[in-house]
N, C-alpha and C positions, 0 to 999 in steps of 0.2 A: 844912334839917332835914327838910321833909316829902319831899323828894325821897328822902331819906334809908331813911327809914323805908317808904315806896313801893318802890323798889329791894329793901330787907330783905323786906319783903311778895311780889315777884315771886319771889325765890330761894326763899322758902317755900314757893309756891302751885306754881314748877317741881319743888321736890324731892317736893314730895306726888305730882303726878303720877308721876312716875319711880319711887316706890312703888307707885302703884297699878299700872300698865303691869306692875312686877315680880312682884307680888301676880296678876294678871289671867297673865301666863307660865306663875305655878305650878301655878293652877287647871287651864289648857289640860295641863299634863304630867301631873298627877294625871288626870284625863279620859279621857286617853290609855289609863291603865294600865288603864281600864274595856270598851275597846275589844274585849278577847278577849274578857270575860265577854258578849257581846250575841249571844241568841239571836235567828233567824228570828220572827219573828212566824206564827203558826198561822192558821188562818181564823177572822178575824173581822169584827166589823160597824167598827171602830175601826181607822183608819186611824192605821198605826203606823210608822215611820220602820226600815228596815234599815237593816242594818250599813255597808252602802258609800254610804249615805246625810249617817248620822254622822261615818263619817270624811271625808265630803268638806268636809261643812259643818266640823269640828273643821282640817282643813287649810286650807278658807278664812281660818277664824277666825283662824289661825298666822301665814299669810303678812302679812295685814290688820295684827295688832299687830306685825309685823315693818315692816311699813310705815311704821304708827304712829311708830314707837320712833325709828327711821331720820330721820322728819322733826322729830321731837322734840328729836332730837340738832342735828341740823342749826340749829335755831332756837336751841339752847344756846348753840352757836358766835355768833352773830349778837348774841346776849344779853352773852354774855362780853367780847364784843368793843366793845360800848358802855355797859361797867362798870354792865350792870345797869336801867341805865335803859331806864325803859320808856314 
């Protein structure tokens, strides 16, 4: 029985995940659409991030949860395949 309820507990704590990861996609696509709106920074004393700055780090951040997601999946398979048990 507690095996039981352990297993029920994994598939819960992996679907949350799988939400967040999808949740954390949407924010990077929304982000995105912010990209045209970023003007040059002018002369100041404040050390401000350009535009080819943002989008690098916003494309790192991409590939990373693509990564993520990838081996996420991966360990699903591995999960399913030993009905759960963890």
């Amino acid at each position: 029985m507690q095996v039981q309820a352990a297993n029920r507990h994994a598939m819960t704590k992996y679907q949350e995940l799988m939400t967040a990861i999808a949740l954390v996609r949407t924010a990077l696509d929304e982000a995105k659409k912010l990209h045209k709106k970023i003007q040059e920074p002018g002369e100041t004393d404040w050390r401000v991030p350009g535009r080819d700055e943002i989008e690098g780090g916003h494309s790192k951040a991409a590939v990373q949860l693509t990564s993520f997601h990838d081996a996420t999946v991966k360990w699903e398979k591995e999960l399913v395949s030993k009905g759960w048990r963890v």
